[in-house]
mmCIF file of the N, C-alpha and C atoms, coordinates in Angstrom:
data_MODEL
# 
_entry.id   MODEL 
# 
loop_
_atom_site.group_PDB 
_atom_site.id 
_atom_site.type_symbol 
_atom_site.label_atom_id 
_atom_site.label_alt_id 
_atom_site.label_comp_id 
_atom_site.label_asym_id 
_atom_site.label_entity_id 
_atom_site.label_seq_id 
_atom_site.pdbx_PDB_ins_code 
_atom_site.Cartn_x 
_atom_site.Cartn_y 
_atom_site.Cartn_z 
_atom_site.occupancy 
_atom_site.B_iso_or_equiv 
_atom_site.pdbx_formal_charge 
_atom_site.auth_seq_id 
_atom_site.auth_comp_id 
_atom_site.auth_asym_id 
_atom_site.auth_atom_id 
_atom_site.pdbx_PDB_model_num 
ATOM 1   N N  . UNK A 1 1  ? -15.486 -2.233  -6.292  1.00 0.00 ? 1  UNK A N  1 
ATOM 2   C CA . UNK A 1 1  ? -16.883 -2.594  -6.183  1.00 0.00 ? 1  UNK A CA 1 
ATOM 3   C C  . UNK A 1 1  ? -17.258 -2.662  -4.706  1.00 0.00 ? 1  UNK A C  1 
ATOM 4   N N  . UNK A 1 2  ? -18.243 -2.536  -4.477  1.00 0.00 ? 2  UNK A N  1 
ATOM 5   C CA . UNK A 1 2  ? -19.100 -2.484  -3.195  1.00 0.00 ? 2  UNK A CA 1 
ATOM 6   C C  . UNK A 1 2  ? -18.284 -1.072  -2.354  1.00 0.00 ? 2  UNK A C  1 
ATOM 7   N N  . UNK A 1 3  ? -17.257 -0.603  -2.386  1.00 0.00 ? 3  UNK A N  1 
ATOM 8   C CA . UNK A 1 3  ? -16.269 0.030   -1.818  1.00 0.00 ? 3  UNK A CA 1 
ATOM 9   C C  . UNK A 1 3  ? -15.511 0.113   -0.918  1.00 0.00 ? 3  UNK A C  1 
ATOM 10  N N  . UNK A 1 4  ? -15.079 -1.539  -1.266  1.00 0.00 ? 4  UNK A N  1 
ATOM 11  C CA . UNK A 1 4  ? -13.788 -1.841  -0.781  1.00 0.00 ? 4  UNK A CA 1 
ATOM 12  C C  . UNK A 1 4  ? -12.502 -1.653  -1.347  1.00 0.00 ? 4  UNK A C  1 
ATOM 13  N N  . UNK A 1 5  ? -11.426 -1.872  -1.235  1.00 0.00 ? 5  UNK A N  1 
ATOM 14  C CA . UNK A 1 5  ? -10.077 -2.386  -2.054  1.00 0.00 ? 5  UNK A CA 1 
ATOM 15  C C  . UNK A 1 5  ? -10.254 -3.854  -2.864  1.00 0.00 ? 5  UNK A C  1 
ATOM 16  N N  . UNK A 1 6  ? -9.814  -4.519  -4.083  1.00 0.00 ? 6  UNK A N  1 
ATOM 17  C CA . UNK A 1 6  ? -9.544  -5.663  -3.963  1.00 0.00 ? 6  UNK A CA 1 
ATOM 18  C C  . UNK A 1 6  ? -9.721  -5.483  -5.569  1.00 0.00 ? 6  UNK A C  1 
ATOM 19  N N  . UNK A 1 7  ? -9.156  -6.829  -6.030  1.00 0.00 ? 7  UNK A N  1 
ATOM 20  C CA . UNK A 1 7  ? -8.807  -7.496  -7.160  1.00 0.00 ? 7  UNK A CA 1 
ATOM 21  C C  . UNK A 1 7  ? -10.228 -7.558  -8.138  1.00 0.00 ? 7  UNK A C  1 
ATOM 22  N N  . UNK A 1 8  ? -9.994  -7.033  -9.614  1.00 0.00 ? 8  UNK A N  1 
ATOM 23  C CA . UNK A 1 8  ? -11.104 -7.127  -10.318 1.00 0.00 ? 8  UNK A CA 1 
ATOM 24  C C  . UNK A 1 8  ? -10.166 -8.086  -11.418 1.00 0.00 ? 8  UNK A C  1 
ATOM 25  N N  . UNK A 1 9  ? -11.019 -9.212  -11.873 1.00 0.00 ? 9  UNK A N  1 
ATOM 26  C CA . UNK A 1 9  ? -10.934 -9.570  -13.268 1.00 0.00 ? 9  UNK A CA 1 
ATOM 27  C C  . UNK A 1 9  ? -12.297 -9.762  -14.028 1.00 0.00 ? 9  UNK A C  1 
ATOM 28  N N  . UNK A 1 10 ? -11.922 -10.042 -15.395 1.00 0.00 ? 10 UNK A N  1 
ATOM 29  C CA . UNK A 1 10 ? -13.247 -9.532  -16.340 1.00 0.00 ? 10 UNK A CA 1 
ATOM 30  C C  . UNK A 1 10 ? -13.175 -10.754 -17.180 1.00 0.00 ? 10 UNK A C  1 
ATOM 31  N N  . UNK A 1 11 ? -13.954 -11.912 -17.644 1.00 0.00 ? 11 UNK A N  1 
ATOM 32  C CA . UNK A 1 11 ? -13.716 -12.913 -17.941 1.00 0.00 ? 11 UNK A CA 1 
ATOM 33  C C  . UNK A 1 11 ? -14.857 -13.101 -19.472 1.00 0.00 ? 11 UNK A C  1 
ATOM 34  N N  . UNK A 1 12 ? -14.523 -13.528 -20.643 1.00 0.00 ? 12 UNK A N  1 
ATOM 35  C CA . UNK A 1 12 ? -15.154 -13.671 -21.429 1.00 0.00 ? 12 UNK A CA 1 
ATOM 36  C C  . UNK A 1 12 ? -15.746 -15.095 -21.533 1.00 0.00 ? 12 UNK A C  1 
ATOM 37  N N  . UNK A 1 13 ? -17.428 -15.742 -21.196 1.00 0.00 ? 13 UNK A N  1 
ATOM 38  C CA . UNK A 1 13 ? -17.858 -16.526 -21.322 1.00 0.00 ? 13 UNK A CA 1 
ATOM 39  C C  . UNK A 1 13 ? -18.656 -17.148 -22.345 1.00 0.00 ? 13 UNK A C  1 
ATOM 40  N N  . UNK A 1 14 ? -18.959 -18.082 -22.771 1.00 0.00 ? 14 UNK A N  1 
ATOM 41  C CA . UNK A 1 14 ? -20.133 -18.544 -24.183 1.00 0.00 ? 14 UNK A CA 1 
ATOM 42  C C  . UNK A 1 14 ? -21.193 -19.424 -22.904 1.00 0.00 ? 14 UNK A C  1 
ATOM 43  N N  . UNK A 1 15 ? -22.146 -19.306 -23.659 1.00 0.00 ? 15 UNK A N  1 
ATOM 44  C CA . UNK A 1 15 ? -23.241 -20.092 -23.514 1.00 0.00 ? 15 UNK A CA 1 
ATOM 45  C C  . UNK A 1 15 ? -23.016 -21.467 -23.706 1.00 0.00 ? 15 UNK A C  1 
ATOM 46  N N  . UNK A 1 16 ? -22.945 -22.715 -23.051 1.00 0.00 ? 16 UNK A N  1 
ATOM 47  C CA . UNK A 1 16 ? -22.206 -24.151 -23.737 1.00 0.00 ? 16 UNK A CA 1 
ATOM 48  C C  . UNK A 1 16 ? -23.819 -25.165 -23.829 1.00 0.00 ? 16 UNK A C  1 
ATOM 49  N N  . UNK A 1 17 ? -25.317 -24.686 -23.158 1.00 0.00 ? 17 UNK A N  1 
ATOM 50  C CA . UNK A 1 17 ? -25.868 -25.231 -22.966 1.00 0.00 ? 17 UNK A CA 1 
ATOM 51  C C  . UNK A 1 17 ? -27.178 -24.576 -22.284 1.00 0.00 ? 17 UNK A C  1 
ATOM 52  N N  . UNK A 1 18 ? -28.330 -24.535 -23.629 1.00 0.00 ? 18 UNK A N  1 
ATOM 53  C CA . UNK A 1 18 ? -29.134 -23.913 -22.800 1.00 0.00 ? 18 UNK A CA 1 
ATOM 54  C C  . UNK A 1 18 ? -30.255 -23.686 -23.230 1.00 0.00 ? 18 UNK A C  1 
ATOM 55  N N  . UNK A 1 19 ? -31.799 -24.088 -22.251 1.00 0.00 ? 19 UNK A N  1 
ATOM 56  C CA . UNK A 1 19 ? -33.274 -24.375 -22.565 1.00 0.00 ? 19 UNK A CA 1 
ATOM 57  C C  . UNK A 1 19 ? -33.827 -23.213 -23.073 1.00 0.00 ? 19 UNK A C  1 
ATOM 58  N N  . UNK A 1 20 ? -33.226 -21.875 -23.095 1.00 0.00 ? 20 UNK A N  1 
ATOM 59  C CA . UNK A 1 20 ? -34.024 -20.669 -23.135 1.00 0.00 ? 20 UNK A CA 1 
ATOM 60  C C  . UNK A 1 20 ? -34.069 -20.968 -24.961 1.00 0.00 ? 20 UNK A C  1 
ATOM 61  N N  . UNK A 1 21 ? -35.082 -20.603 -25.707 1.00 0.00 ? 21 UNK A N  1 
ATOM 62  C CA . UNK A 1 21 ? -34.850 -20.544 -27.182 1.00 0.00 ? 21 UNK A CA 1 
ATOM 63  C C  . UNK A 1 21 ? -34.195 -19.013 -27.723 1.00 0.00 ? 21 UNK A C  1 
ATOM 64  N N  . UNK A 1 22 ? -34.324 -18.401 -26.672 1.00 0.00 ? 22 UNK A N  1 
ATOM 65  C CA . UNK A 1 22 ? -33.978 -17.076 -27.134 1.00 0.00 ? 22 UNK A CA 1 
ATOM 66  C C  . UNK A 1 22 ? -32.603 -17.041 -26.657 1.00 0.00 ? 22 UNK A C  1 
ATOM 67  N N  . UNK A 1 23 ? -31.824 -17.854 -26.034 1.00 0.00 ? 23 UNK A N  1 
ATOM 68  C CA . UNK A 1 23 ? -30.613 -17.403 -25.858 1.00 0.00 ? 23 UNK A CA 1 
ATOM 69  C C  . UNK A 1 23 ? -29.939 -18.876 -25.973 1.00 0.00 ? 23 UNK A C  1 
ATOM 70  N N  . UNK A 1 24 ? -29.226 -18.496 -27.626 1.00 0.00 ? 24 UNK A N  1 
ATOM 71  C CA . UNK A 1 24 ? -28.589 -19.604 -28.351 1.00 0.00 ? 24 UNK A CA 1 
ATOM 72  C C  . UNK A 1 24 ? -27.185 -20.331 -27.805 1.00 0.00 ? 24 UNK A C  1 
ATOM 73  N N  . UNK A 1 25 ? -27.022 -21.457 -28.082 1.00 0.00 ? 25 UNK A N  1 
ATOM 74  C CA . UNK A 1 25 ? -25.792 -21.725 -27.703 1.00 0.00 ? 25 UNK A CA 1 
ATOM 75  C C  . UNK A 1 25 ? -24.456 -20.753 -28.260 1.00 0.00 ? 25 UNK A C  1 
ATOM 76  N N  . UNK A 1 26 ? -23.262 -20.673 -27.919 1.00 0.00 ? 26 UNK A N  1 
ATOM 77  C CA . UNK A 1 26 ? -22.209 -20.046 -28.660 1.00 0.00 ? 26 UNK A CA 1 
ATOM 78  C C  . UNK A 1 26 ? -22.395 -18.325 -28.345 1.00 0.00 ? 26 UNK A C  1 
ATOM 79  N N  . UNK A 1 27 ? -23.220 -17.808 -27.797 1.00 0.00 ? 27 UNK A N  1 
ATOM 80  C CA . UNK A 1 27 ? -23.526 -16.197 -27.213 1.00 0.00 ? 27 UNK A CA 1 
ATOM 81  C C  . UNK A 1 27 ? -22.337 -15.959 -26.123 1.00 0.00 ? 27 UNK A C  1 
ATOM 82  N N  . UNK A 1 28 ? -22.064 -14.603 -26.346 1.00 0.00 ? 28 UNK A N  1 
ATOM 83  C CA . UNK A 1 28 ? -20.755 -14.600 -25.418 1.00 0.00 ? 28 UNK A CA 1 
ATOM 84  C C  . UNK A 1 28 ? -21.570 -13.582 -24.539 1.00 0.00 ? 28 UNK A C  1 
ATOM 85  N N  . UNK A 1 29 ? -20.509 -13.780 -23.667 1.00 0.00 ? 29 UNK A N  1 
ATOM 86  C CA . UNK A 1 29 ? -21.137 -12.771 -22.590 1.00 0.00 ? 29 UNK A CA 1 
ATOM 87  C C  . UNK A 1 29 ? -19.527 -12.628 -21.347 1.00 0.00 ? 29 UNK A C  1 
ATOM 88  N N  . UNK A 1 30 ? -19.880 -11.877 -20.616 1.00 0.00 ? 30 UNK A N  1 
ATOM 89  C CA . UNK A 1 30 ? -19.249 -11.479 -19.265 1.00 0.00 ? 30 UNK A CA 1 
ATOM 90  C C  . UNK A 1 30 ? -18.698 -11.715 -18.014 1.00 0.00 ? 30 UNK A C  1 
ATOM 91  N N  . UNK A 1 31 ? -18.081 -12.380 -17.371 1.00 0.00 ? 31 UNK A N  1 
ATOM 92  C CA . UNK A 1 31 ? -18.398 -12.665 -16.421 1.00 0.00 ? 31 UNK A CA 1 
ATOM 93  C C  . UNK A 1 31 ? -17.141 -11.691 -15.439 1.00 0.00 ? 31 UNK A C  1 
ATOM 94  N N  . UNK A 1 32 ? -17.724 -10.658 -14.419 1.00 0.00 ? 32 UNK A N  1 
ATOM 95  C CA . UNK A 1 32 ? -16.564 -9.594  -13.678 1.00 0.00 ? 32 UNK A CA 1 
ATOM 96  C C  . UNK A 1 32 ? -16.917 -10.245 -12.095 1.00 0.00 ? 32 UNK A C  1 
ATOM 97  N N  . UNK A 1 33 ? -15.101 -10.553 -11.756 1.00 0.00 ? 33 UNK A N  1 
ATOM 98  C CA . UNK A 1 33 ? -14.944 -11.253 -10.489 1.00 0.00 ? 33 UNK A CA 1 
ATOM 99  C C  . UNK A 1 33 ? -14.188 -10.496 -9.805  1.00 0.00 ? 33 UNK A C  1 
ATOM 100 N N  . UNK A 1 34 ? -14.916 -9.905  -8.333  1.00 0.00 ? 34 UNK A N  1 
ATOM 101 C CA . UNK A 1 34 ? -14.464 -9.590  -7.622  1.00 0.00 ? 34 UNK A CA 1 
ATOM 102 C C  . UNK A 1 34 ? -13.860 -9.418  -6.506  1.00 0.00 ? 34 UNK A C  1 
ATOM 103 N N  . UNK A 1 35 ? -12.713 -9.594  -5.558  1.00 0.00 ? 35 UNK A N  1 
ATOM 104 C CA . UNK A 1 35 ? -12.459 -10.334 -4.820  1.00 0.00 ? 35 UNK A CA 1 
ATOM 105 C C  . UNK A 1 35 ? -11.799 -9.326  -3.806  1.00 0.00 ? 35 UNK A C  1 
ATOM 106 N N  . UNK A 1 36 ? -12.532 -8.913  -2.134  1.00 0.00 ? 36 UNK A N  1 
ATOM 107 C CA . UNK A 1 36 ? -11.857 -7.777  -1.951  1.00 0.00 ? 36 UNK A CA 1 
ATOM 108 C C  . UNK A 1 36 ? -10.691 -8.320  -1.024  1.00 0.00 ? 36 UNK A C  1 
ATOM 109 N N  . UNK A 1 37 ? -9.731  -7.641  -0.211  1.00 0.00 ? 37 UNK A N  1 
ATOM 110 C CA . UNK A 1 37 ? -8.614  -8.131  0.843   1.00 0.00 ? 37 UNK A CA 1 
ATOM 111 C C  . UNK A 1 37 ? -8.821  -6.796  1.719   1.00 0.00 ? 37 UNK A C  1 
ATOM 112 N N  . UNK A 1 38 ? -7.742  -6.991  2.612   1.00 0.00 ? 38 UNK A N  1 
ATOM 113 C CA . UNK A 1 38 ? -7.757  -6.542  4.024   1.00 0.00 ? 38 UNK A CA 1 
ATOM 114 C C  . UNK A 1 38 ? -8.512  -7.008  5.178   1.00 0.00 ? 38 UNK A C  1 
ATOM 115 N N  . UNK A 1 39 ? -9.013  -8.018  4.694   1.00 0.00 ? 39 UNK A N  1 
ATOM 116 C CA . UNK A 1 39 ? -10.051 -8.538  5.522   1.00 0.00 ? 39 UNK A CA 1 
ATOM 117 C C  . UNK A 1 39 ? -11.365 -8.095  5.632   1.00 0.00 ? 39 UNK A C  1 
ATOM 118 N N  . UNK A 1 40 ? -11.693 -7.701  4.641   1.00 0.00 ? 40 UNK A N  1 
ATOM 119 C CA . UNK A 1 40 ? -13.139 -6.918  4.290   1.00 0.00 ? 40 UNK A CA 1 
ATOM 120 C C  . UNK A 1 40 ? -13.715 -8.598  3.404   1.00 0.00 ? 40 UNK A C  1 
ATOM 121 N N  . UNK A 1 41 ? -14.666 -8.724  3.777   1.00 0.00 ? 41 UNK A N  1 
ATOM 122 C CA . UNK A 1 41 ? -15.307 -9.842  2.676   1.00 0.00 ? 41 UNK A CA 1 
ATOM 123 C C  . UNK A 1 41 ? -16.434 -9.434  2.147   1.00 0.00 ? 41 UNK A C  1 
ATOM 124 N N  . UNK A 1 42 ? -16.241 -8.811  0.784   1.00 0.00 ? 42 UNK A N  1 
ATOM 125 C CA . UNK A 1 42 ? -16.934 -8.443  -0.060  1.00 0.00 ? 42 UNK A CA 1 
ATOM 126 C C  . UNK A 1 42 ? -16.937 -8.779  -1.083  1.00 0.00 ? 42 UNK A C  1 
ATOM 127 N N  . UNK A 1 43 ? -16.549 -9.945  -1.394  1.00 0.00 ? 43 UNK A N  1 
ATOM 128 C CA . UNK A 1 43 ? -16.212 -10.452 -2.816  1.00 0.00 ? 43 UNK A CA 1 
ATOM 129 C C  . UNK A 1 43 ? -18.308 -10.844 -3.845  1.00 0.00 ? 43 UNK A C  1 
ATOM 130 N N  . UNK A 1 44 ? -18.337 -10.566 -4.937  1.00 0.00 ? 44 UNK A N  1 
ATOM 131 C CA . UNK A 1 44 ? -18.755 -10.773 -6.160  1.00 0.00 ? 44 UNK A CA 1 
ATOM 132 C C  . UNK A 1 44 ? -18.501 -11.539 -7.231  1.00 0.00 ? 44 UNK A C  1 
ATOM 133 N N  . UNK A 1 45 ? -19.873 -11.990 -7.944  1.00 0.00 ? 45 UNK A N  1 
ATOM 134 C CA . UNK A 1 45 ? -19.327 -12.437 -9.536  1.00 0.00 ? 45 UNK A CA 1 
ATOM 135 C C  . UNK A 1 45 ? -20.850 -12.098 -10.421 1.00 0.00 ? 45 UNK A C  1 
ATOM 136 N N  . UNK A 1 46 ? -20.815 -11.674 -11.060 1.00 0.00 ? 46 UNK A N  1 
ATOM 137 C CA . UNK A 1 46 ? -21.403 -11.055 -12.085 1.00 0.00 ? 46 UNK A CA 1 
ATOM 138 C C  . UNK A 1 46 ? -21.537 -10.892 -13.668 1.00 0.00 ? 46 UNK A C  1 
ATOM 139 N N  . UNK A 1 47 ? -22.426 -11.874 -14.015 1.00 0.00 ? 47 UNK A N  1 
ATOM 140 C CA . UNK A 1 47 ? -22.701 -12.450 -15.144 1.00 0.00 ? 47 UNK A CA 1 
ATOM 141 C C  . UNK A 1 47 ? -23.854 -11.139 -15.998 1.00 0.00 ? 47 UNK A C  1 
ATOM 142 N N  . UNK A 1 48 ? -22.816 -11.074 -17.147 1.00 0.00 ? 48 UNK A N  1 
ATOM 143 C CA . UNK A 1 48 ? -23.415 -9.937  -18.455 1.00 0.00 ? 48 UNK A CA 1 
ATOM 144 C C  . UNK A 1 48 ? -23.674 -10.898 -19.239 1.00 0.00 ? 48 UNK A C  1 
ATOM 145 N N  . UNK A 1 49 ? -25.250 -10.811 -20.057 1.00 0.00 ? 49 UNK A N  1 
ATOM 146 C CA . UNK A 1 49 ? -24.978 -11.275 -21.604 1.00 0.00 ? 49 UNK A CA 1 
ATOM 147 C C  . UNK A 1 49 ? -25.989 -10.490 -21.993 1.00 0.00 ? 49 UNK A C  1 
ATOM 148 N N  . UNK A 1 50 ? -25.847 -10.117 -23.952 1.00 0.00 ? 50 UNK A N  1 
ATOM 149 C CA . UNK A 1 50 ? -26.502 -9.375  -24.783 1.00 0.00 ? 50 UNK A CA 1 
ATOM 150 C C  . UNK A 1 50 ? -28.360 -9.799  -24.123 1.00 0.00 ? 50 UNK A C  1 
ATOM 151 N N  . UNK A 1 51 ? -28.846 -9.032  -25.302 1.00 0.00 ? 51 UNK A N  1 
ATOM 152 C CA . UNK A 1 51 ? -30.070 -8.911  -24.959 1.00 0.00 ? 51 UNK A CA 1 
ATOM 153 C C  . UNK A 1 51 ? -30.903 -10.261 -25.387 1.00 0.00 ? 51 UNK A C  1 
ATOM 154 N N  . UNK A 1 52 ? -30.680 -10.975 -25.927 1.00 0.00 ? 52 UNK A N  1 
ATOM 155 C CA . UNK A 1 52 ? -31.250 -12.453 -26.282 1.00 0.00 ? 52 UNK A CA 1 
ATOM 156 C C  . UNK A 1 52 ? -31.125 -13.069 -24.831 1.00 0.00 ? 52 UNK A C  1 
ATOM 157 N N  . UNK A 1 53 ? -30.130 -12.958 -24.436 1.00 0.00 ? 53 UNK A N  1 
ATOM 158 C CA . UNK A 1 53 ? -29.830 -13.600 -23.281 1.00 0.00 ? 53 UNK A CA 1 
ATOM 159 C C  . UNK A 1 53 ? -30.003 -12.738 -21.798 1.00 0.00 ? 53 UNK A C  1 
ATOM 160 N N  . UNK A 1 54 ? -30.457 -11.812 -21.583 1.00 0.00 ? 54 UNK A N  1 
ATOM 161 C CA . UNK A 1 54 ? -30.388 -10.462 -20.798 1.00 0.00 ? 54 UNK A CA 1 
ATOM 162 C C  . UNK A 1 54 ? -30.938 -11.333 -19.432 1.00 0.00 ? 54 UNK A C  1 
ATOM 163 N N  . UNK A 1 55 ? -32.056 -12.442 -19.017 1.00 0.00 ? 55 UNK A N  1 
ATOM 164 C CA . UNK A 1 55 ? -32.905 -12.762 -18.126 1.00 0.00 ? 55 UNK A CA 1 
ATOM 165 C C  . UNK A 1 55 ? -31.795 -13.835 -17.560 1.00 0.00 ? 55 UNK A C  1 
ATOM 166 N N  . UNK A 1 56 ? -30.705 -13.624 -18.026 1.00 0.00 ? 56 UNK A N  1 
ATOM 167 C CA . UNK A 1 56 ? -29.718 -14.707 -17.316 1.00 0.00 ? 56 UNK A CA 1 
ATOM 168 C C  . UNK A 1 56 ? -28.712 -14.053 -16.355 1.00 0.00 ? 56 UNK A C  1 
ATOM 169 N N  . UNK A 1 57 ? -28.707 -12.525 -16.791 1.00 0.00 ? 57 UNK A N  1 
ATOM 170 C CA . UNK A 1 57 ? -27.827 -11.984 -16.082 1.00 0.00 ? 57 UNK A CA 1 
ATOM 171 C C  . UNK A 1 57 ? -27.605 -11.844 -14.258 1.00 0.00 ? 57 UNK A C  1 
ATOM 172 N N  . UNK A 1 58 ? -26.923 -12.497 -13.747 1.00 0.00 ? 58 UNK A N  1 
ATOM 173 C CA . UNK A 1 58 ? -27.049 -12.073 -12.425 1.00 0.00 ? 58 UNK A CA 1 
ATOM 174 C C  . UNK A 1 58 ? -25.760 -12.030 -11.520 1.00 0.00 ? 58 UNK A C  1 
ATOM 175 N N  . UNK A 1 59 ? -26.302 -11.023 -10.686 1.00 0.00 ? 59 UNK A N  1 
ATOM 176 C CA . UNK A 1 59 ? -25.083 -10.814 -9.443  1.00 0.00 ? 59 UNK A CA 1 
ATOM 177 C C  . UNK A 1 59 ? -25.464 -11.266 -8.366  1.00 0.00 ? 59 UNK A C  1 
ATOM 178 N N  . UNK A 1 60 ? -24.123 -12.718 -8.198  1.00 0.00 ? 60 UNK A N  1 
ATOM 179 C CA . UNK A 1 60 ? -23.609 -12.826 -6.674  1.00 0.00 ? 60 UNK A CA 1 
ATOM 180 C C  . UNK A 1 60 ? -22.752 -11.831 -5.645  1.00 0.00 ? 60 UNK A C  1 
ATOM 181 N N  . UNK A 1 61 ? -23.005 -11.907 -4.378  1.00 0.00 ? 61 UNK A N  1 
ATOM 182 C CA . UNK A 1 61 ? -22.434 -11.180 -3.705  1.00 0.00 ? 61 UNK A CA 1 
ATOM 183 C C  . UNK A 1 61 ? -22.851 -11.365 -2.272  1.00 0.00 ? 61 UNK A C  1 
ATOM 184 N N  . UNK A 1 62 ? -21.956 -11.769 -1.296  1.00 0.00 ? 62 UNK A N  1 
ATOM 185 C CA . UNK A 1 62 ? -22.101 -11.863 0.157   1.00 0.00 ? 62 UNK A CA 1 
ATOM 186 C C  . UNK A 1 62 ? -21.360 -13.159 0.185   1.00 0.00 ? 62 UNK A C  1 
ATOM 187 N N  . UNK A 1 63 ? -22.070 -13.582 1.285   1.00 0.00 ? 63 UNK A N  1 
ATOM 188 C CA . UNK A 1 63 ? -21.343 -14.538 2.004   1.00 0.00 ? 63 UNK A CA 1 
ATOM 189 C C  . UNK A 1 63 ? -21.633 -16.076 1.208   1.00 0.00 ? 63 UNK A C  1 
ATOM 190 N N  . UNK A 1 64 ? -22.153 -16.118 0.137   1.00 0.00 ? 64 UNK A N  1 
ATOM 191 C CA . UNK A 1 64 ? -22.093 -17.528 -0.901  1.00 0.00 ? 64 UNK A CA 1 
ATOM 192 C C  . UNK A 1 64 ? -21.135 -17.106 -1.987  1.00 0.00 ? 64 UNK A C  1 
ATOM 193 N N  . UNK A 1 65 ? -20.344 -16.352 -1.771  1.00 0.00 ? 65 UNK A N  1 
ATOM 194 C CA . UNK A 1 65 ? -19.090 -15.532 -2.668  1.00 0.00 ? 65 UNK A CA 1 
ATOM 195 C C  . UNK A 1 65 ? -17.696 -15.706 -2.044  1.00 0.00 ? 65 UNK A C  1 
ATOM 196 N N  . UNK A 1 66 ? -16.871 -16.384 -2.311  1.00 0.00 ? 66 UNK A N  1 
ATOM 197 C CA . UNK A 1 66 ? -15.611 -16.481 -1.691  1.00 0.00 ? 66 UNK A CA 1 
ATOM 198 C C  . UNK A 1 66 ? -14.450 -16.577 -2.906  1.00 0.00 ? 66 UNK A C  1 
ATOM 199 N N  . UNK A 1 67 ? -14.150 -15.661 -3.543  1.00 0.00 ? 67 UNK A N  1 
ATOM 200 C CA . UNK A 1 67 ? -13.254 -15.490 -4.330  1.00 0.00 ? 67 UNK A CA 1 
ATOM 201 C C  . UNK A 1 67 ? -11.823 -15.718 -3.748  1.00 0.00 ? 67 UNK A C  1 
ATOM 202 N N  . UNK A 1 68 ? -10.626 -16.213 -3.978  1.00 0.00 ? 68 UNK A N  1 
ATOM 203 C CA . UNK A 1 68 ? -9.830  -15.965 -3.659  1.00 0.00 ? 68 UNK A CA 1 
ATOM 204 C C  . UNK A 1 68 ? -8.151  -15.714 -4.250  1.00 0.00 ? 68 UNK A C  1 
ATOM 205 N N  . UNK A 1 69 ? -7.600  -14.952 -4.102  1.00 0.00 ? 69 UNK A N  1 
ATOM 206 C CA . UNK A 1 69 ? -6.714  -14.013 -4.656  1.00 0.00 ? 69 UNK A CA 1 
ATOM 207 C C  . UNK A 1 69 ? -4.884  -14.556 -4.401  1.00 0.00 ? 69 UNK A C  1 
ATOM 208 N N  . UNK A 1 70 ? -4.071  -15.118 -4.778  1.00 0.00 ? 70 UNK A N  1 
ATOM 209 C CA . UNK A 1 70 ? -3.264  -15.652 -4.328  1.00 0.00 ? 70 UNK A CA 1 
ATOM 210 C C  . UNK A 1 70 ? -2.470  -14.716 -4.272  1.00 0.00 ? 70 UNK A C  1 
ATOM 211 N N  . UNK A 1 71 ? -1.350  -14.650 -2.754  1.00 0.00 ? 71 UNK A N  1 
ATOM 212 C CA . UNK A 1 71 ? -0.484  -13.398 -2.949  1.00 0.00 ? 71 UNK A CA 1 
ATOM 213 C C  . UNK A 1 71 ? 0.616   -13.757 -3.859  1.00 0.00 ? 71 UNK A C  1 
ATOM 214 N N  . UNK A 1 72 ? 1.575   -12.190 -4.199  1.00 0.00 ? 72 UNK A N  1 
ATOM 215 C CA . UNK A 1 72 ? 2.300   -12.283 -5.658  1.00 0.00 ? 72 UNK A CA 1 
ATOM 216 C C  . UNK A 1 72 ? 3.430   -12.773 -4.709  1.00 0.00 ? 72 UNK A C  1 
# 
């Protein structure tokens, strides 16, 4: 992502709480975390959900993004 190197995971989330009427509790959705290395700081997080819930979707990215990746 962005086109760097670095670590993707893909995380399955529910809805636990929420004012919208159109987007029910228990809705699953997405969440893809990205975290780059070499010293590039480009890390992301990026929230998917179906179309009931679609006005929730959003991508972080920059410098309020600090993912971090533990070495193996």
């Amino acid at each position: 992502m962005w086109g760097f190197p670095g670590n993707i995971m893909k995380i399955i989330v529910r809805v636990t709480s929420s004012t919208d009427p159109r987007c029910a509790v228990g809705t699953r959705g997405r969440a893809t975390l990205f975290a780059s290395y070499n010293g590039v700081r480009s890390d992301s997080v990026q929230f998917k959900f179906p179309a009931a819930c679609k006005a929730h979707d959003h991508v972080y990215h920059g410098t309020e993004v600090n993912n971090q990746v533990p070495p193996l």
